[in-house]
C-alpha positions, 0 to 999 in steps of 0.5 A: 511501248508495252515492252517498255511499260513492262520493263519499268514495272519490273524494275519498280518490283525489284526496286521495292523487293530490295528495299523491303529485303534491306529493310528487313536484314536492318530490323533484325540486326536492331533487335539483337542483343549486344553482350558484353565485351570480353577481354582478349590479348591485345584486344576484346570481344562480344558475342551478338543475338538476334531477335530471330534467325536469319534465313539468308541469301547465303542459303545458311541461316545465322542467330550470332555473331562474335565481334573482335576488336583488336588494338593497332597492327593486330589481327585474327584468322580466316578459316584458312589462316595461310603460313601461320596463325589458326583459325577461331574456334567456337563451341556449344559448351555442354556434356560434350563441347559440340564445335559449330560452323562459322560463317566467314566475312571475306578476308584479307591478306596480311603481309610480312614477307616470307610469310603470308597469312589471310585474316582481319585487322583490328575488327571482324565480326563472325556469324554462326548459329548454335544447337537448339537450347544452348546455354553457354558457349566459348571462344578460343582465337589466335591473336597476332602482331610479330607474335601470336597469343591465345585468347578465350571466353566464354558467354553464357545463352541466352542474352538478356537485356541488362546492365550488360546487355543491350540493343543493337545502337545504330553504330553496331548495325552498320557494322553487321551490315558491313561484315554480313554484306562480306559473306560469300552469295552463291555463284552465278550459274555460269560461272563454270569454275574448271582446272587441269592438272598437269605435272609441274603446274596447273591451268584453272579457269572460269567464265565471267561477263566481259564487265566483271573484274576479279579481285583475288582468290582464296582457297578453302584449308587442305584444297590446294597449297599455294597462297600467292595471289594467282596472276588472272588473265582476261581472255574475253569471257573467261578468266585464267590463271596457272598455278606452279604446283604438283599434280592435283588429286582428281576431286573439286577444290573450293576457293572464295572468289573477290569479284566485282560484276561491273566496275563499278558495283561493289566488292563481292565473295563468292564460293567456287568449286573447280571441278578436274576436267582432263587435259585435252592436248589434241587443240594446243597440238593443233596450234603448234601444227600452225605455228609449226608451219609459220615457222618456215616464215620467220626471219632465222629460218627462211635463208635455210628453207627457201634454198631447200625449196629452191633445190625442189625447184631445181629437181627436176628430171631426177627420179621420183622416187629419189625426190620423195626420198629427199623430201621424207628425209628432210621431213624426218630430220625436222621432226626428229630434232624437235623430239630430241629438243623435246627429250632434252626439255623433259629431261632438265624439267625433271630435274628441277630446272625450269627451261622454255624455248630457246633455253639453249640460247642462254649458253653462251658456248652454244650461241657462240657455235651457232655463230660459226656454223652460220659464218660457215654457211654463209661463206658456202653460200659465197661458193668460198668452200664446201664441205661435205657436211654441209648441205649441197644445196648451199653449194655449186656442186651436183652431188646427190645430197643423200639421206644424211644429208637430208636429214641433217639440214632438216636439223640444221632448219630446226636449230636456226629457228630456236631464236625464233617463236611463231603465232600459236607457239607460245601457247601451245609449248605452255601447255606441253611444259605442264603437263606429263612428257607424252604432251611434250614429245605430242607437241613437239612432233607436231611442231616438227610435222608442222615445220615439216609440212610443205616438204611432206606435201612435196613428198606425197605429190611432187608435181607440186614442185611445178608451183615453184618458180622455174630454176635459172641463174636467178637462183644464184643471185638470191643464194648470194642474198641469203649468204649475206642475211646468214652472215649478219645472222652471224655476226649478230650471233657474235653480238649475242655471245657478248651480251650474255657474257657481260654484265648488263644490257642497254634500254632505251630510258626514256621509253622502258622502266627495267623491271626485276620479278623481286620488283612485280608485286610492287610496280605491276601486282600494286601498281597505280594506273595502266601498266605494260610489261614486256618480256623480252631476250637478246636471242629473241629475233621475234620480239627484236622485230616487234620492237623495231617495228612497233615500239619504235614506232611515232604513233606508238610511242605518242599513244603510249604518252598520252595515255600515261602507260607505264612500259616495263621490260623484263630481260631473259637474255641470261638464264634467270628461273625466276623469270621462267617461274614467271612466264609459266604463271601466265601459261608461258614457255619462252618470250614474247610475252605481252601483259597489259593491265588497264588498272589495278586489280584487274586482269591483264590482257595477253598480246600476241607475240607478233605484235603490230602498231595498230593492234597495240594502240588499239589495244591501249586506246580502247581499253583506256576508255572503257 
C-alpha cells in the first residue's frame, strides 16, 4: 500500500512539474513581441522577441525567432539542405557581421527525384539568440520550388510594441509551441548510437526499448554523404541500419534521430552522436563456422558428403596414417575452394561489381556445367561408367583415391553447395563483404573449417569412424538412392539454365505481388498496412524448400489473409546490382532474405532464412496484435 500511495504521489508531482513547465514556456511565447512581416520571394518573414530568454530542456537558451511563410509548393532549408538548396543564415549586424547559431525544428524530406533535399514547406519558425546589446540583424534564405531565389531582410533590435509590432495572439503561440516542440531533446543515455566501418559499406547501430519506433534519420553537414532514408532493422532492443558508402573516417558523426518512445506518444528529434567502434570479425567467424558445419545438412550437399562419410565407414583396415592423409586432404580441398571463392568475390567487389553468394549461379554457362557434372556423377553412382577424376568413392572400384582425389571432392563438396545458404551464413558473409579482404578470406576459411570439421574430426582421431554405421551391401543401395537425388539435381540444374536464359519467371498471383527495387519506396518505404518481402532465386535451393514447406502451407496461407499482409517477392535468379545494392543495405550477401514490416515507418523484422509455418504465423499474428 505505501508502495502504491507513493507511486501515485510521484505521478501527481510529475503531473503538476509538466503543467507548471507548460504553462511557463506558454507565458513566455505570450509576452513576445511579434515584428513585422518582411517581403521574401514567393513569400514573407518576421522576426520574433521574447519577453525573456528561454533556459530550455534543450540544454541552449533561446530569445528569437524567425517565421517563414511560404506560398503553396514552396520551401526552405535545414542546416543540411541535402542535393540542393542552402541553409538560412543569420547575422548580428555591426562593425563586424557576427553569424549566429539556429536552432532547427526537425525537418522534413522534400522529394523531386533524382534529387533529394530536407527542409520545410510553406512555414517553419527558426530559434536563435543574439549577442548582447544587438541593435540590427539580418536574414538571408534560400527559397525553392523548381527554381531557387535568394531573399533577405533585415530587422532592427530591440522590438517595441507599435504599430507594427504587437503581442504574441493565441494563433502564433501555438505555432511557437508547434516548432519549439520540434527541437532536438538530448538523448536518452542508453541509447548507445555506434558504427563500423568497413570498405564498401558501413554497419551503424543503436539501442531503443522494444516500445520505441524509429521514424527517420538525418545527418548533420559534412558527417556522412549519404541522404537516402536508411532501411532500420529491429533486432530486439537494438536498431540497425547499413550504409553503401566508402570508408568513414575514425571520429563521431552526428545525425537527428525522428523517433517515437512508444506508438503512441508523439514524434520526437533527438541528436546523436555515433561513435567508430572497430570492427570485431571473430563473432560473425563464429557464425559462419556454424553455419559451415550445417552446410553438411543442406539438401545440395548431403549426396556428396554422406558417400564421403560412408567411404569412412568403409575404411577400415587400411593404414592409419593413409585415412588421416585422406581425411586432411578432403579437409584441405574444402577450405581451399572457399578461399579461392573468397579471392574471386574480392577481387569483382574491387572492381565495382556487386556480387554474394551464389553469384556464379546467375551464369548460365556455369549453372549449365554444374548440370552435367551432376548427370556425371549421377550415372557414376549408377556404376554406368567411371573416370578417374571422379572420386572413387562414387564408384565400384577399390582404387586408392589419393590426395588429388581427396582434394578434389573436397572442391566438388563446395561447389554443389554454392546453391545453398545455412543458418548464420547470411549474416556472417554481410559482414565479410563490408569490410576489408582479410574479413573475406577469415570468413570464408572459417566456412571452409566449418564444412571441413567432421572429417578433421576423423583426421585427428579416426576411431571415431566406429560411430558410422558398419559398411555391407546396404551401402549400394543408398548410393543408388543418392545417384537418383544427383540426377533430379541435374535435371533441376537443366531447368535452371533455362529460366536464366529467358525472359520471365511464373509466381503464384494469387499469393505474390512481383516487387521491383525501382518500386520499394513506393509499395514497402510508403507502404500502408503490414507488408512482406521475400527475396528469392531460382538456384536458391534453401528458399525453394522454404516456399514449398512454409509458403504452401493451408495454416500459412489462411494467416496471411487474415491478417490482410501484403506478400512481395523480389527475384534474384538474374543478375541484377540493384537487387545486391538492396540486400547489402539490410547486411545481406545472397538470399533468403525475409522482411516484415508491421506498419509504416517502423522497423522491419528479419526472419531467418530457414523458415517454418509455425515461426512465420507466429511472427505475423503476435506482432499484428501488438
Amino acid at each position: 500500500m505505501g508502495k502504491s500511495l507513493a507511486g501515485l504521489s510521484g505521478l501527481v508531482v510529475f503531473f503538476l512539474f509538466s503543467l507548471f513547465s507548460m504553462g511557463t514556456w506558454a507565458q513566455d511565447f505570450e509576452g513576445s513581441i511579434v515584428g513585422p512581416w518582411s517581403p521574401l520571394p514567393n513569400g514573407k518573414a518576421r522576426i520574433i522577441e521574447f519577453d525573456e530568454v528561454l533556459q530550455t530542456p534543450r540544454e541552449k537558451p533561446i530569445k528569437y525567432a524567425l517565421e517563414v511563410r511560404l506560398d503553396k509548393d514552396w520551401h526552405t532549408y535545414w542546416m543540411n539542405s541535402g542535393d540542393s538548396g542552402a541553409a538560412p543564415e543569420i547575422y548580428a549586424l555591426g562593425a563586424t557581421p557576427i553569424k549566429t547559431e539556429i536552432r532547427y525544428p526537425y525537418p522534413e524530406r522534400i522529394l523531386a527525384p533524382p534529387l533529394v533535399t530536407f527542409g520545410y514547406s510553406e512555414h517553419v519558425i527558426y530559434f536563435f539568440n543574439l549577442p548582447p546589446n544587438t541593435l540590427e540583424l539580418r536574414a538571408d534564405l534560400l527559397v525553392c520550388k523548381e527554381e531557387c531565389l535568394p531573399g533577405s531582410f533585415t530587422q532592427d533590435l530591440p522590438l517595441q510594441i507599435s504599430n507594427l509590432n504587437f503581442k504574441a495572439k493565441d494563433s502564433i503561440v501555438k505555432n511557437l509551441k508547434q516548432f519549439y516542440d520540434r527541437l532536438p531533446e538530448p538523448p536518452p543515455a542508453n541509447m548507445s548510437p555506434q558504427y563500423v566501418s568497413g570498405i564498401e559499406a558501413s554497419n551503424w547501430s543503436l539501442t531503443l526499448d522494444k516500445t520505441a519506433t524509429v521514424s527517420d534519420l538525418f545527418w548533420y553537414p559534412e558527417q556522412v554523404p549519404s541522404l537516402k532514408k536508411p532501411n532500420f532493422i529491429r533486432e530486439d532492443t537494438t536498431v540497425n541500419f547499413y550504409l553503401q558508402e566508402g570508408p568513414q573516417k575514425n571520429r563521431s558523426k552526428k545525425a537527428l534521430l525522428l523517433w517515437r518512445p512508444s506508438q503512441d506518444s508523439e514524434l520526437t528529434s533527438t541528436v546523436l552522436d555515433f561513435i567508430a567502434k572497430d570492427a570485431n570479425v571473430w563473432p560473425f567467424a563464429l557464425m559462419a563456422l556454424v553455419g559451415g558445419l550445417i552446410l553438411n545438412l543442406m539438401p545440395c550437399v548431403f549426396p556428396i558428403v554422406s558417400l564421403k562419410a560412408f567411404s569412412i565407414a568403409n575404411s577400415s583396415g587400411k593404414p592409419l596414417q593413409q585415412i588421416r592423409k585422406d581425411h586432411a586432404f578432403y579437409s584441405l580441398g574444402v577450405i581451399a575452394c572457399f578461399l579461392l571463392l573468397g579471392f574471386f568475390i574480392a577481387i569483382l567487389r574491387s572492381s565495382g561489381q556487386i556480387v554474394g553468394w551464389g553469384f556464379q549461379l546467375q551464369n548460365p554457362w556455369f549453372v549449365g556445367f554444374l548440370s552435367g557434372l551432376f548427370l556425371f556423377l549421377a550415372f557414376s553412382f549408377f556404376d554406368l561408367w567411371h573416370w578417374n577424376w571422379i572420386p572413387k568413392f562414387a564408384s565400384t572400384t577399390q582404387l586408392k583415391e589419393g590426395p588429388w582425389g581427396s582434394i578434389g571432392t573436397g572442391f566438388l563438396a563446395v561447389l554443389v553447395a554454392s546453391p545453398c545458404t545455412a543458418p548464420f551464413m547470411g549474416a556472417a558473409i554481410g559482414f565479410a563483404l563490408s569490410q576489408s579482404a582479410l574479413s573475406i578470406f577469415v570468413i570464408f576459411a572459417s566456412l571452409g573449417i566449418g564444412m571441413a570439421l567432421p572429417f578433421i574430426g576423423f583426421a585427428a582421431a579416426p576411431s571415431l569412424s566406429k560411430l558410422l554405421p558398419s559398411p555391407g551391401a546396404w551401402m549400394n543401395t543408398f548410393k543408388k538412392c543418392m545417384g537418383v537425388m544427383l540426377l533430379l539435381t541435374s535435371i533441376w540444374l537443366g531447368w535452371l539454365t533455362m529460366q536464366i536464359t529467358t525472359s520471365s519467371q511464373e509466381i503464384d498471383g494469387d499469393f505474390w505481388t512481383e516487387l521491383k527495387i525501382a518500386q520499394w519506396d513506393e509499395k514497402i518505404e510508403s507502404g500502408d498496412g503490414a507488408r512482406f518481402v521475400n527475396f528469392t532465386a531460382d538456384w536458391c535451393v534453401t528458399c525453394k524448400v522454404n516456399e514449398r514447406v512454409t509458403f504452401q502451407n493451408e495454416d500459412v496461407r489462411t494467416a496471411v489473409q487474415a491478417q490482410k499482409l501484403k506478400m512481395y517477392r523480389v527475384d534474384w535468379t538474374k543478375k541484377e546490382s540493384e537487387i545486391a545494392a538492396k540486400l547489402a543495405e539490410y547486411g545481406r550477401a545472397g538470399v533468403p532474405l525475409y522482411l516484415y514490416y508491421r506498419d509504416q515507418n517502423i522497423a522491419p523484422i528479419i526472419l531467418p532464412g530457414i523458415l517454418t509455418p509455425d515461426l512465420f504465423i507466429e511472427t505475423i499474428t503476435q506482432e499484428e496484435t501488438k
